[in-house]
Every structure is written in C-alpha cells, then in structure tokens.
C-alpha positions as CSV (number, residue, x, y, z in Angstrom):
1,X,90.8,-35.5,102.3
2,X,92.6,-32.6,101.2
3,X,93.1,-29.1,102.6
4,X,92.7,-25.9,101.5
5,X,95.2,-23.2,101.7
6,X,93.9,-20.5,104.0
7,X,94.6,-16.6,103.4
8,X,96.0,-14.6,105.7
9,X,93.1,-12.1,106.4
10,X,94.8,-8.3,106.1
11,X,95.3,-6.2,109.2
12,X,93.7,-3.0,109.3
13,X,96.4,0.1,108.9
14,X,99.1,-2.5,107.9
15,X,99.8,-0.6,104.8
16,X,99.8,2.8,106.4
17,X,102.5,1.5,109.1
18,X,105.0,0.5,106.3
19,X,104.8,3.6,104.2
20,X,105.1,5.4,107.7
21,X,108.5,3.8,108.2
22,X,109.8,4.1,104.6
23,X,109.2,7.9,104.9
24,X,110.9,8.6,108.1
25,X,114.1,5.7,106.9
26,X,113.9,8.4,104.3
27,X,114.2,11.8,106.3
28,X,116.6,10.7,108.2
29,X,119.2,9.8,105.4
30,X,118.2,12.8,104.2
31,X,119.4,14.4,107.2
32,X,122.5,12.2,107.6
33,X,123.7,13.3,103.4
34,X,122.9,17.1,104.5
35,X,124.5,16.9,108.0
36,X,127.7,15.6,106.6
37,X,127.5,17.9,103.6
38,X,127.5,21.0,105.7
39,X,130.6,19.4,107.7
40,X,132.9,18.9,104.7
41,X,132.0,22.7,103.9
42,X,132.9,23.7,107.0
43,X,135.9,21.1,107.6
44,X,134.7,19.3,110.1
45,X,134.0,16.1,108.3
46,X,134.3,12.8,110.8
47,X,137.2,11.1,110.3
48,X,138.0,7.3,111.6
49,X,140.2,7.8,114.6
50,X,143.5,5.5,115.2
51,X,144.6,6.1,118.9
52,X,148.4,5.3,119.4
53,X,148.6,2.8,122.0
54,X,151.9,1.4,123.5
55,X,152.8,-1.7,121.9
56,X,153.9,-4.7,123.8
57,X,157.6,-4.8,122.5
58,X,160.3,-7.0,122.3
59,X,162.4,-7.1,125.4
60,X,166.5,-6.8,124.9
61,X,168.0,-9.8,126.5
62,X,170.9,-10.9,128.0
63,X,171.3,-13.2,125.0
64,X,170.9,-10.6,122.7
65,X,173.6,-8.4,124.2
66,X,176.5,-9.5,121.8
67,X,174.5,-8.9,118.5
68,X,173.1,-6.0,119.3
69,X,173.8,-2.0,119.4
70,X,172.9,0.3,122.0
71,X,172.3,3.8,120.8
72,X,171.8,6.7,123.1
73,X,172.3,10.9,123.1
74,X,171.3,14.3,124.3
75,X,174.5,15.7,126.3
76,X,177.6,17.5,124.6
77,X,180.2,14.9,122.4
78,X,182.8,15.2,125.2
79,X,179.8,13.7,127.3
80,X,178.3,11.1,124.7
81,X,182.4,9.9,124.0
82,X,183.0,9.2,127.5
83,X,179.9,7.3,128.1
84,X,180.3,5.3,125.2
85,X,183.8,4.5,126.1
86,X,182.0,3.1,130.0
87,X,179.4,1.3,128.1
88,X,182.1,-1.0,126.3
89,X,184.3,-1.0,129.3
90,X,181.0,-2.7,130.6
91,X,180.4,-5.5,127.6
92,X,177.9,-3.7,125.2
93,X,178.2,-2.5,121.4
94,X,177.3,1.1,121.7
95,X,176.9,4.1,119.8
96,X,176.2,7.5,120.1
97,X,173.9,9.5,117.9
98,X,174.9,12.6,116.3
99,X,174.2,16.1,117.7
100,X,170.8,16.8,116.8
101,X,170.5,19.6,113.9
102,X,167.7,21.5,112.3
103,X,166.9,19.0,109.6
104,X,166.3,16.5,112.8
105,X,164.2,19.3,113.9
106,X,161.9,18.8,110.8
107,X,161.5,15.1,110.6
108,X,160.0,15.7,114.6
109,X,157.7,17.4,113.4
110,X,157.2,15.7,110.6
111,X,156.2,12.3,112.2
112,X,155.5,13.4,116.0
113,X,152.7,14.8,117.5
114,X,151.9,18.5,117.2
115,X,152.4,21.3,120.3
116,X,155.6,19.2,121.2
117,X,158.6,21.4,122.5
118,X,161.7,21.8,121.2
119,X,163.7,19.0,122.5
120,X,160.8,16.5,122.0
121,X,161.5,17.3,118.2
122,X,165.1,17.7,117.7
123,X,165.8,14.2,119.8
124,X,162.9,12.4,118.1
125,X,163.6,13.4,114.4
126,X,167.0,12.8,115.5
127,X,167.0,9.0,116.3
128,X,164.6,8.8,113.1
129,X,167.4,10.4,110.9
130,X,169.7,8.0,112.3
131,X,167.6,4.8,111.6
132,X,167.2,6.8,108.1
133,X,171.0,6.7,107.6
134,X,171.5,3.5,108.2
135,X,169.2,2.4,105.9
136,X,171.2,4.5,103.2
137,X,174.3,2.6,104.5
138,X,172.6,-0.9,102.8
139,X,171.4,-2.1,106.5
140,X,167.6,-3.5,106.0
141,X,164.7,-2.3,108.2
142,X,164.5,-5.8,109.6
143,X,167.7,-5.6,110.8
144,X,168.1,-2.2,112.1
145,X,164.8,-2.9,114.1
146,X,166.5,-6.5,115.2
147,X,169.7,-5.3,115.9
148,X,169.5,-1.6,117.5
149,X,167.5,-0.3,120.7
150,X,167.4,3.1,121.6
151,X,168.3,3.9,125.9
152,X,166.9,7.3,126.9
153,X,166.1,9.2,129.7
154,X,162.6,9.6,130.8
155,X,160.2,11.1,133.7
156,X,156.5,12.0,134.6
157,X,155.9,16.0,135.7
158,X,154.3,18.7,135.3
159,X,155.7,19.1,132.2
160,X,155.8,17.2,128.5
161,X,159.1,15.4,129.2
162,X,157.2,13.0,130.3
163,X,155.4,12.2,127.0
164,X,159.2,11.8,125.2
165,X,158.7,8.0,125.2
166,X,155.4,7.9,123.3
167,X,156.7,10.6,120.9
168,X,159.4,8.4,120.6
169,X,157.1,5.4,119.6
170,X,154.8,6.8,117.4
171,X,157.4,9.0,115.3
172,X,159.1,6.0,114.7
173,X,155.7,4.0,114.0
174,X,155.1,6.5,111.6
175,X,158.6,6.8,109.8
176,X,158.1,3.2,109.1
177,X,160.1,1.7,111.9
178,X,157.0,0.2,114.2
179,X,158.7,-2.3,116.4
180,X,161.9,-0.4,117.3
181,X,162.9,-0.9,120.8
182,X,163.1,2.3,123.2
183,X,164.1,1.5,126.6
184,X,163.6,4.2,129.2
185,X,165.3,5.0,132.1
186,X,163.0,6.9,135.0
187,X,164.6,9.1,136.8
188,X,162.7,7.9,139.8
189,X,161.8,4.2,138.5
190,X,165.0,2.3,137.4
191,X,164.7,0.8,133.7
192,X,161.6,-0.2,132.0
193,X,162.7,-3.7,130.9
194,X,162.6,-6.8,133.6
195,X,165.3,-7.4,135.5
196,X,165.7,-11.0,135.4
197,X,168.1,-11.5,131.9
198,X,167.9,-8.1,131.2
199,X,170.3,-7.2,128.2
200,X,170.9,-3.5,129.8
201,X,172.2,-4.4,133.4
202,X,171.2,-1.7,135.7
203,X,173.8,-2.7,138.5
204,X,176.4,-0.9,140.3
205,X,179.3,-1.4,137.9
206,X,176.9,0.2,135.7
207,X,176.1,3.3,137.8
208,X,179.9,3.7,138.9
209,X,180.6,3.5,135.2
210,X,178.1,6.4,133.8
211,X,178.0,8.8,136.8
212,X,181.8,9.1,136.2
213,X,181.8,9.4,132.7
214,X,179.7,12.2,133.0
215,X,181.5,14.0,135.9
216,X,184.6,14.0,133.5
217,X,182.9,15.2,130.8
218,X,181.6,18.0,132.8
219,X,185.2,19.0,133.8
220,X,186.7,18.5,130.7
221,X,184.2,20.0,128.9
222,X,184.7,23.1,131.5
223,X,188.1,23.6,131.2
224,X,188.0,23.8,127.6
225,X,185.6,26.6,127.9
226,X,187.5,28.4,130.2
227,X,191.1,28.3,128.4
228,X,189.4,28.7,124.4
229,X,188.6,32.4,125.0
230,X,192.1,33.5,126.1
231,X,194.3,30.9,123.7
232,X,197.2,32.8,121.8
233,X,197.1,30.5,118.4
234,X,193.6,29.9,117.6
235,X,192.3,26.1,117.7
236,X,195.3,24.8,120.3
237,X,192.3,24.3,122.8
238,X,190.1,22.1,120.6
239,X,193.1,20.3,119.4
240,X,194.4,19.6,122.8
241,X,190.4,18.5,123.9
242,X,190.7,15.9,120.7
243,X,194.0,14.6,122.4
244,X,192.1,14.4,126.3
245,X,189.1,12.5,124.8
246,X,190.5,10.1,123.0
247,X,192.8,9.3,125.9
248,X,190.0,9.5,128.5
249,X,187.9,7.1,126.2
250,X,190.3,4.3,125.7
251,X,190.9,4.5,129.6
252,X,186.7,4.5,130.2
253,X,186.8,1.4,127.6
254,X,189.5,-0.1,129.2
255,X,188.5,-0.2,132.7
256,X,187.5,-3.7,134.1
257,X,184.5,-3.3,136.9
258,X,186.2,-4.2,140.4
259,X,185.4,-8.0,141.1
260,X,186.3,-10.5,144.4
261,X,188.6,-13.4,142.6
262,X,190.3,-16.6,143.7
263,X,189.9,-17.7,147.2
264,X,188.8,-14.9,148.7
265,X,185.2,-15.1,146.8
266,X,184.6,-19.1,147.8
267,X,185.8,-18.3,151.2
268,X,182.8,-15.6,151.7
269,X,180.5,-18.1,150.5
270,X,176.6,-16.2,151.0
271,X,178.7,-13.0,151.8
272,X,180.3,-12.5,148.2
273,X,177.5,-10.4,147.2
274,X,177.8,-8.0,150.1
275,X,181.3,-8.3,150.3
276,X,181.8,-7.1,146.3
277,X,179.2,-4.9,146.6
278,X,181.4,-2.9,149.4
279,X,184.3,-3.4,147.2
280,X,183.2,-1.8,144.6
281,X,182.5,1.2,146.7
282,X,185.8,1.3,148.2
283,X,187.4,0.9,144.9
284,X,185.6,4.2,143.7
285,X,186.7,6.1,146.6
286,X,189.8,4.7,147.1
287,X,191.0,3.6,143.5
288,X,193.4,5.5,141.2
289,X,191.9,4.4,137.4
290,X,191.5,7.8,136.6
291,X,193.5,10.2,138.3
292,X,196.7,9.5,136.3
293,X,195.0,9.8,133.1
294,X,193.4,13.4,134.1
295,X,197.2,14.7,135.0
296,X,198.0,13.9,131.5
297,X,195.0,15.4,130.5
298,X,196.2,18.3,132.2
299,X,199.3,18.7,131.0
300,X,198.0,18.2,127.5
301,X,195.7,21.5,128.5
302,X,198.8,23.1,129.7
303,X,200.7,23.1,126.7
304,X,198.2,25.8,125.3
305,X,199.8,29.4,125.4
306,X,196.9,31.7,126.9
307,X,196.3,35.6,127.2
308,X,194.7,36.5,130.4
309,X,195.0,40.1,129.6
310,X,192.2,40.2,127.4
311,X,188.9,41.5,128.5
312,X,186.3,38.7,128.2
313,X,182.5,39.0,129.9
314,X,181.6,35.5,131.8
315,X,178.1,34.4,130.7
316,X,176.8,31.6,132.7
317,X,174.1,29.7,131.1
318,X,171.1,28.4,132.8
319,X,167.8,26.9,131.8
320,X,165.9,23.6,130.6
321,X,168.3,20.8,131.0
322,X,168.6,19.7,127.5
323,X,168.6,23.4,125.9
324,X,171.7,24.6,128.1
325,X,173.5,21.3,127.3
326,X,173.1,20.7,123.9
327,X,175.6,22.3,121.5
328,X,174.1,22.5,118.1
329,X,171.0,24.3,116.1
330,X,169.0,22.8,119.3
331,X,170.2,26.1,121.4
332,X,171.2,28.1,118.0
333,X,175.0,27.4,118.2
334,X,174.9,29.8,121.5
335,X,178.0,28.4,122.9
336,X,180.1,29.4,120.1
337,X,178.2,32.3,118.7
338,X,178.9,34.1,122.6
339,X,182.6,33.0,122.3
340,X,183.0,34.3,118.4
341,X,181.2,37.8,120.0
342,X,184.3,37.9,122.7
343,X,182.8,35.9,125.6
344,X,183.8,33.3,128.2
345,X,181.4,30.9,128.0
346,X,180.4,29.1,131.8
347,X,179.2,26.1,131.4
348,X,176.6,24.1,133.8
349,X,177.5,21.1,134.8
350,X,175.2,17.8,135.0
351,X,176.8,17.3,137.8
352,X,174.5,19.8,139.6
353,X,171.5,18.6,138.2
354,X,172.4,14.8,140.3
355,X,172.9,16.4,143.0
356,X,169.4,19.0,142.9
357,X,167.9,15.6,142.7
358,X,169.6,14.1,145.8
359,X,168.4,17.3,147.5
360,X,164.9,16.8,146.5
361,X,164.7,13.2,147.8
362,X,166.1,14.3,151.1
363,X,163.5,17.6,151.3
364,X,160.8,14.9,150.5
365,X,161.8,12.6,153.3
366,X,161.6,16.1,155.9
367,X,158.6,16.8,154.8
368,X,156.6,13.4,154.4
369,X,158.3,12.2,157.9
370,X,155.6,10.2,159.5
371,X,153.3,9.8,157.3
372,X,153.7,6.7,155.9
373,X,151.7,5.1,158.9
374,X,148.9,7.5,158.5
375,X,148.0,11.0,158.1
376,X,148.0,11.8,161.3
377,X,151.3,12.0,163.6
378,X,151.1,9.8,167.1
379,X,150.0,11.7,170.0
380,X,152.7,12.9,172.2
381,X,152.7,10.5,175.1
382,X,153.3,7.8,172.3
383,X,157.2,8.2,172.7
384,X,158.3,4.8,171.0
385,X,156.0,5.8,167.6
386,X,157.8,8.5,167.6
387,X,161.1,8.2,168.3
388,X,160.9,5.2,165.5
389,X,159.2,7.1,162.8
390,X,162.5,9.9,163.5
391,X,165.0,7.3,163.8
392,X,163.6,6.3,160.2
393,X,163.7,9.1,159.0
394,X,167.2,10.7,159.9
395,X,168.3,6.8,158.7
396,X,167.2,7.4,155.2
397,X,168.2,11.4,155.2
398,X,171.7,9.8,156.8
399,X,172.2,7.5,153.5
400,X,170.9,10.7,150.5
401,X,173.6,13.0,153.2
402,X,176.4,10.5,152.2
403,X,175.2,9.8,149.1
404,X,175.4,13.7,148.3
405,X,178.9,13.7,149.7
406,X,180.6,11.0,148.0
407,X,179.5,12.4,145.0
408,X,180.7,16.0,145.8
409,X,184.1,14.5,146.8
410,X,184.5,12.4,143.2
411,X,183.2,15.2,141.2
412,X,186.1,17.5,143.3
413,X,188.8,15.0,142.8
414,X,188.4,15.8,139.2
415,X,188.9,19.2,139.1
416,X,191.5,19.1,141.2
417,X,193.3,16.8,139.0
418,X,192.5,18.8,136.0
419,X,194.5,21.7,137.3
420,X,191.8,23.5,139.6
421,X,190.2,25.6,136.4
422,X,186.5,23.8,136.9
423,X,184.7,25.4,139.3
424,X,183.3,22.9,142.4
425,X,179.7,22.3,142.1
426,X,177.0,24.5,143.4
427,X,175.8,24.2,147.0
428,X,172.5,22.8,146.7
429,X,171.7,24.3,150.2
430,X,172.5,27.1,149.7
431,X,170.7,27.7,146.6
432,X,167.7,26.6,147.9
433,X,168.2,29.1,150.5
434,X,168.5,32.0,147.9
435,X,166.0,30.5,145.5
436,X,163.0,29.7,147.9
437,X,161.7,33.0,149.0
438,X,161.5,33.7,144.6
439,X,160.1,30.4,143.3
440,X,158.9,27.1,146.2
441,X,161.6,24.9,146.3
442,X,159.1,21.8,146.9
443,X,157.8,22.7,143.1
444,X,158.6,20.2,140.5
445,X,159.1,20.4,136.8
446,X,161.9,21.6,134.8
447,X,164.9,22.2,136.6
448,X,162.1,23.2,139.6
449,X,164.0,26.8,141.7
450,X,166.8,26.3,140.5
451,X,166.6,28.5,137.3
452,X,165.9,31.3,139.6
453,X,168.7,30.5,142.7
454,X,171.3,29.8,140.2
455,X,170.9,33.7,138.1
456,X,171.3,34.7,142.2
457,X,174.1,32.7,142.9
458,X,176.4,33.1,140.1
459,X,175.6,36.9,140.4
460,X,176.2,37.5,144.3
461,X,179.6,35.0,144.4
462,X,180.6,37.6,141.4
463,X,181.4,34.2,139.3
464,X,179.1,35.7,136.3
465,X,178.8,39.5,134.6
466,X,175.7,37.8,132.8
467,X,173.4,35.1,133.2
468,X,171.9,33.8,129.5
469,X,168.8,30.9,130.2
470,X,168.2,28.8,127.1
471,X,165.0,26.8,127.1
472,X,162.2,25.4,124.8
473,X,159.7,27.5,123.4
474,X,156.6,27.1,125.3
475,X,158.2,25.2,128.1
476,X,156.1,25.7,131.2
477,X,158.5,25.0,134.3
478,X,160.7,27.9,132.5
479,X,157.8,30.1,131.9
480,X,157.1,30.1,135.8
481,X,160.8,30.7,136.0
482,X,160.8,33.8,134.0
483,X,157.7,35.1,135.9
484,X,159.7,34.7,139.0
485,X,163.0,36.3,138.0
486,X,161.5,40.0,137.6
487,X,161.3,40.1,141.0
488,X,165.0,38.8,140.9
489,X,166.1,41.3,138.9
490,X,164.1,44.2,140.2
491,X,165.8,43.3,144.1
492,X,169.4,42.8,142.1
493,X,169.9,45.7,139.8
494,X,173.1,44.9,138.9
495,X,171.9,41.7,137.5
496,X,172.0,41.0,133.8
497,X,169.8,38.5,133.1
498,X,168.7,37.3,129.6
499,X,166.0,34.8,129.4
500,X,166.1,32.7,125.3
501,X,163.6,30.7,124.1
502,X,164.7,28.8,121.7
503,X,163.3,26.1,118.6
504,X,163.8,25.2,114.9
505,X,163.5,28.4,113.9
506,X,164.8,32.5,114.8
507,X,167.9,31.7,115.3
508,X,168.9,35.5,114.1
509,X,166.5,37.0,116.1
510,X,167.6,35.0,119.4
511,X,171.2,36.2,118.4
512,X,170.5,39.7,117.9
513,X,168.6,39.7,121.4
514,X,171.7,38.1,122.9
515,X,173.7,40.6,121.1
516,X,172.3,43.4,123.0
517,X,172.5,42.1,126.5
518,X,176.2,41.1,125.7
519,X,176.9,45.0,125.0
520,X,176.0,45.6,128.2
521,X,178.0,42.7,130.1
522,X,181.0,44.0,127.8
523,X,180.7,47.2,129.3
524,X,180.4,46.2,132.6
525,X,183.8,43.8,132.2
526,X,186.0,46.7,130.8
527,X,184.5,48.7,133.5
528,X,185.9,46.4,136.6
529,X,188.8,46.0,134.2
530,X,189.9,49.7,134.0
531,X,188.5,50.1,138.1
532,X,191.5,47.4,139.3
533,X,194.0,48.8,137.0
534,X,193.7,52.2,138.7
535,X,193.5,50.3,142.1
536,X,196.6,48.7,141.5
537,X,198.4,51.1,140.2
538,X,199.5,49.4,137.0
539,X,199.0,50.0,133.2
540,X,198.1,47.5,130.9
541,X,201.8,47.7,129.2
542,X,203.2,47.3,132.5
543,X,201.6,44.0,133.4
544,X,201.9,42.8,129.2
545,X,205.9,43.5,130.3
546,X,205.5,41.7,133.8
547,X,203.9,38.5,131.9
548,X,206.7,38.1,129.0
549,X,209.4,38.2,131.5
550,X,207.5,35.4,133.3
551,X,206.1,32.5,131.0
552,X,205.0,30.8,133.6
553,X,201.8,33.1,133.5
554,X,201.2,32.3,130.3
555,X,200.5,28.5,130.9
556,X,196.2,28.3,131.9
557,X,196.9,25.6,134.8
558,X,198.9,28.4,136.4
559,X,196.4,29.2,139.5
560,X,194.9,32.5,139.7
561,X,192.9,33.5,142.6
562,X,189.5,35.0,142.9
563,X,189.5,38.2,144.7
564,X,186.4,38.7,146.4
565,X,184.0,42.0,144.4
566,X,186.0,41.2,141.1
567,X,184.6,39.1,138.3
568,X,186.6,38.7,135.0
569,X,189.4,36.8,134.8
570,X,191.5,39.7,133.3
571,X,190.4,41.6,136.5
572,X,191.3,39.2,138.9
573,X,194.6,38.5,137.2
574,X,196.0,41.5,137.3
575,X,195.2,42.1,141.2
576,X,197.1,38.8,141.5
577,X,200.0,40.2,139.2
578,X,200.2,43.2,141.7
579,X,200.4,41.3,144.4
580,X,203.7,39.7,143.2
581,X,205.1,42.4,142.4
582,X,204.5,43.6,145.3
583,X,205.8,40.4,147.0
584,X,209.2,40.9,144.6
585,X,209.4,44.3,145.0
586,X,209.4,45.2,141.5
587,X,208.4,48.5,140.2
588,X,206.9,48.2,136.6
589,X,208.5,50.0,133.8
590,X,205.9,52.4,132.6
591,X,203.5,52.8,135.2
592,X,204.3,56.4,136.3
593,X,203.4,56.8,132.1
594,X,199.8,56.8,133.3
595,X,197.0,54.3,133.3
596,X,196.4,53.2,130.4
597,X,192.5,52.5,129.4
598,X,190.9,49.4,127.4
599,X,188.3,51.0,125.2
C-alpha cells in the first residue's frame, strides 16, 4: 500500500515574519556602512589592536657564558671602560655601547612608544643602532639575537623609568629584532633571570667588582674636571685621562676575585662558604689591588702644568640621574659647552646616588618599625613585643649604618689616593636635613629631595657659584623639584640656580639660557676674586711672580685649602699664596704698585 506525500499546510504570517527580518538585516548594515563612513571622515576608523605583551624569552645561561656578549651603557666612558674592564676580570665577553647621540634619539622614537622622555629614547634607539651596526659589520640577525643580551638598569616609581624594559622590548620587536634578550637589574629586586645556572652571576665578587669600578670612575672622572679648566697646554688633561684609563682597565681586567685555596678550604669543610664570603670582605677593606695603580694614576695627572690664577665660575650639576651623567647630545654637550664658555665643571658623582639609596632603606626601616606583625604597635605592658620588634629594628638599621660606612671609607680611599682633588661624598644626613622642610624626604621618584638639598648644599658649603640641573623634558620627579626650589631660591638670594630641560632637540636655545645664568656666576667669581686680592694685599702680578719662582704651585696635586666664605679656586689660592708668604716673610715685588683688577 503506498503512501502519499503530505504537504506542509502554511503558517499564517509566515511570510510577513521573513520579510520582517530581511528588512531590519538590511537597516542595520545600512547603519554599520554609514557609521563607519562618518568615522573614516572624521579619523576615527576602528583599527585591529595588537597589545605588546612580554614575551617569554630565552634565559642566558651559565653554559652560554663563553659564546656570548654582554652589552651594557648609560654612565660617562671613564665609567663604561672601567666596568667593562671588572666584567672580564669576572669571566664574561663584554662590551660597552657607544654614547648615545641624536640620531639614537630618532630611531627611539622611531620604534618606541610615544610621550616617552628623553632617556627612554636616546638609550633605546641607542641599543637598536648598535644591533643596526652590527648587522652592517656582516653579523646575521640570528646571530646577533643568539649571541648578544643587553644588562640594564631598571625600577618601578612614580615615574616612566619604570616602563624602560618594555620600551626596550618592543622597540626592538619592532626594528626587527623580536627575541633579543634584555636582562634587568632592579634596583630593589636583584636580576630578572633565575638564579640557579644563571649566565650573569649576581654574587659578591660581582658587586665588589662594579661598585668599585664605578667609584673610580667617579674620581677619575672628577679630577679630570677639576684640572682641564686651569691646564697651561691645551689637551695634557685628556691625554693624561687616556693614559689613567687604560692603566686602570687592564688592572680592573686583571684582578682575580679573592678565593680560599689549598688546605685551608677542605679544612673548613660546611664553613668554606661563610669563611670566603668574610674574606672577600676583608680583602676589600684591607687589600691593596688598587691603590698602587691610583698613585700612578696620580702622578700621571700631576705631570699636567696648571694655572690656578685664572678666574673660573664652579657650576655644579644636578638633576635626573641619567641627564647629569651622560656626556653627549643626551644633555646637549653641557659639560664641555660650560667648560669652552670658561667654567669649572663639578661633576656628581654615582657614588651619591648608592649611598641616597642606602639612606632611604634605613629611613624606611624607622618608619615601618613594627609593623610587620600588624598595624597596630603592642600595648605598653607588652615589654618583650617590644623590646624585640626594636632589637630588630636597630639590627637591620645597624647592617645599612655599616653598609653606608664601608662604602664612604672605599669611595674616600680613592680620592685620597688620587691626590685629594675629588671632593668626599655628600652627607646624606645632612642633606636630608636641609632638603626636608623644601620637598618630603620619604617622596620617591627621580632622584626624590635630593635635587632640592643638593642646590642648598653646594651653595651654603660655598663649593658652587652656580647650580645648573639637567633633566628630561617632561620628567615628573624634576618638575616637583622645580616647584620646590622657588621657595629655595627666594630664602637664598644669593643662589644661582638654573633648572634645563633637555631632549633631541633645542640644544641652542638650552645653551643660550645657560649662557645667561653663566654671565652672572662669571660676575660673581671675578667679584670674590678682586674682594681677596684687596684682602690680601696682593696684585695679581705679584702672585703670577710668587708662582714662577715656585713650580711646585704649578703642579694640580699640589693641595690647596678651602677657606671658609670663598668659592673659586683662583680665590682660595691666592689666600693660600698669602699665607706663605706671610709664613716666609716675603714681601711681593709690585704690590705697593696697586691692586690690580680682573675685568
């Protein structure tokens, strides 16, 4: 029996349903075509979106070590030369990156992010110019990415600093070098890599190795500012710095990190560690590796016939750590432009910046004591809670207290060795002291009060007729800064303070501003100048006459003290040159011929 086919039977309002949707699937792509015409008119058509995200990299390994080069940068060259000289004293192929220039500058921008400050750019076009020139050299991608990592410095804050390592990342994704390896070094964290078969060992020898490298490149580098300005023949200075690096970096390559040997170590057994851990310590402290070498250094300086006569403002520069350190188009040129304008250029040391983060550690642990078991202290009658939680406390202050003063000591043996020229480093203490009541020393970012305590410092201990502070455009630690020093100079109004922002561009303008405070400053140094001539007695002929009967003056590791009120180092040398002539009772030939003025 067969079946027939039945028919559907058709819904009522079926029809009516279907054109209802077609219509409105319609409208809206209707509305979709005219919405995203009208956002191409007005430039905001929807793009697709490719967040950066940190890739999972590569580690650097301890096998890896022999094969592979570590680059690194951002101090001065006398900085960068001495580290690199530790770092192969230490076992690792190293090399330092050229001084960042403006053409850097450009390729930062080029593949970073926008609204970066100025160092962000310079350092990151800078390692991508490198890699660039490498390539040129005939070394492939492949291998550069294989065979190079990049160690920088790195922090979280208040400020962008903190973004550096994923400006790093991406401008080198984007240059076409995705997969380069950037290892980071926190300032509060230790290195981002594992420890266990690391192939950058963050151990002592390590530490020992870097933290002196850079506290004789901060004297060195100090004493060649402070001789250059007053040098007879012009480029004996810079000749004689060639000579003290290259000997200073064959002794930082040479040096062998302290180690227990022979019997001695399998006699100690479980103790070894402890044991050449101490040693190590005691070596530092004790040991002579460097001294000798920094007497020959100095005698190298002293072979450089110097002038002291000549009227020369000090300008001390201050500011963002990387802008006052640098000395290429990342800061303009400013060291040498203010020494080709007749200046004496004073340094800051990196040294100081070690030790203001010392100080912060130990201001942290007096103002967090006792609370790590709580936000609340233990009542009173609770004497043993108590008397541990202070007995911590002054335990861990005690450690950052010697901490602070070993390093003080070392940094001090070093100038002392080079002749007494660098000047010791600042009192932390104190500049908190003078700082505070201007800008909270408890407030982070940048180089936190010290901006402000250091333009009061160098002016009250009469070390400075100028303070110049050189930091990024837009940088917002030094913005508060600059708020806080009018009320500096309005309570010091013999303060001349300059504050510089600097980036790729206006160098002329920056120079020209710089310019104009110098005028003053110049005027201010020729006006002590003439003050202690006429205090002393003596005319300018008379102590020119006193100085070529008595080369000895004429050598720059010839000590001359600082009078207390008195500023340049013409000034202070020629109260020093009165002194011993009063001391020899000479009379100088042509000082009843008047007192001669410097215009």
């Amino acid at each position: 029996m067969s079946t027939l086919p039945i028919e559907p039977k058709p819904v009522p309002g079926a029809g009516l349903v279907q054109i209802h949707s077609t219509v409105e699937e319609t409208i809206q792509q209707r509305l979709r075509e005219e919405r995203a015409r009208l956002e191409r008119e007005a430039g905001l058509e929807n793009r697709e979106v490719h967040h950066f995200k940190r890739p999972v990299e590569r580690p650097f390994t301890a096998d890896q070590r022999a094969r592979t080069t570590l680059l690194f940068g951002g101090l001065t060259w006398k900085h960068e030369k001495l580290v690199h000289g530790a770092l192969e004293g230490l076992g690792y192929n190293a090399r330092p990156v050229p001084t960042p220039n403006v053409r850097a500058f450009q390729l930062g921008k080029e593949y970073g992010n926008n609204g970066q400050c100025n160092p962000t750019y310079f350092t990151v076009g800078n390692l991508v110019q490198y890699l660039q020139w490498l390539e040129e050299q005939g070394i492939s991608r492949e291998e550069i990415i294989d065979r190079y990592v990049f160690f920088t410095a790195g922090a979280c804050g208040p400020c962008r600093f903190g973004m550096y390592e994923a400006e790093y990342r991406l401008a080198l994704r984007n240059a076409g070098f995705d997969g380069f390896r950037v290892l980071l070094f926190q300032q509060s964290g230790g290195l981002s890599q594992s420890d266990a078969e690391a192939g950058l060992e963050m151990n002592l020898d390590f530490f020992l190795g870097i933290l002196n490298a850079l506290n004789c490149g901060d004297v060195i580098n100090e004493v060649a500012y402070a001789i250059r300005p007053f040098e007879v023949n012009p480029g004996e200075t810079d000749a004689a710095l060639e000579r003290v690096m290259e000997q200073m970096f064959q002794v930082f390559r040479n040096k062998q990190p302290w180690k227990l040997k022979g019997n001695l170590a399998r006699y100690l057994g479980g103790f070894k560690d402890t044991a050449e851990y101490l040693g190590k310590f005691l070596d530092q402290i004790k040991g002579d590796d460097y001294m000798p070498a920094l007497e020959r250094c100095r005698e190298m300086y002293d072979a450089v016939e110097v002038d002291r006569l000549r009227v020369k403002p000090i300008v001390k520069i201050t500011g963002e750590f990387w802008a006052q350190t640098t000395e290429g188009d990342g800061n303009f040129n400013m060291f040498k432009f203010l020494e080709r304008e007749g200046a004496q250029v004073l340094v800051e040391p990196i040294g100081t910046w070690i030790m203001y983060m010392l100080h912060q550690v130990v201001q942290k642990y007096k103002d967090l004591k006792g609370l790590e078991e709580g936000a609340v202290l233990p009542p009173l009658w609770r004497l043993d809670k108590r008397a541990r939680i202070e007995l911590d406390a002054r335990r861990k202050i005690a450690r950052l207290k010697l901490a602070e003063a070993i390093f003080k000591n070392e940094y001090h043996k070093i100038v002392r060795a080079l002749g007494g020229l660098g000047h010791e480093l600042a009192d932390q203490y104190e500049l908190q002291r003078q700082g505070h009541p201007y800008y909270n020393s408890r407030a982070g970012g940048g180089e936190g009060h010290l901006e402000v305590a250091k333009n009061i410092y160098y002016s009250n201990k009469d070390l400075a007729h100028m303070v110049l502070s050189l930091k990024p455009f837009g940088c917002m630690p030094s913005t508060q800064s600059d708020g806080a020093q009018a009320a500096v100079v309005s309570n010091y109004r013999d303060m001349i303070y300059l504050p510089v922002e600097t980036s790729g561009e206006g160098e002329i303008n920056a120079h020209s501003r710089v310019q104009m405070a110098l005028g003053e400053a110049k005027a201010k140094a020729k006006r002590e100048f003439n003050e202690v001539l006429e205090r002393a007695g003596l005319t300018l002929e008379a102590c020119r006459a006193y100085v070529e009967a008595h080369p000895e003056l004429k050598r720059p590791m010839y000590r001359v003290p600082h009078t207390k009120g008195v500023i340049g180092v013409a000034a202070n040398f020629v109260l020093h040159l009165a002194e011993r002539m009063k001391q020899e009772g000479v009379h100088p030939r042509g000082a009843d011929a008047g007192l001669a003025r410097v215009n």
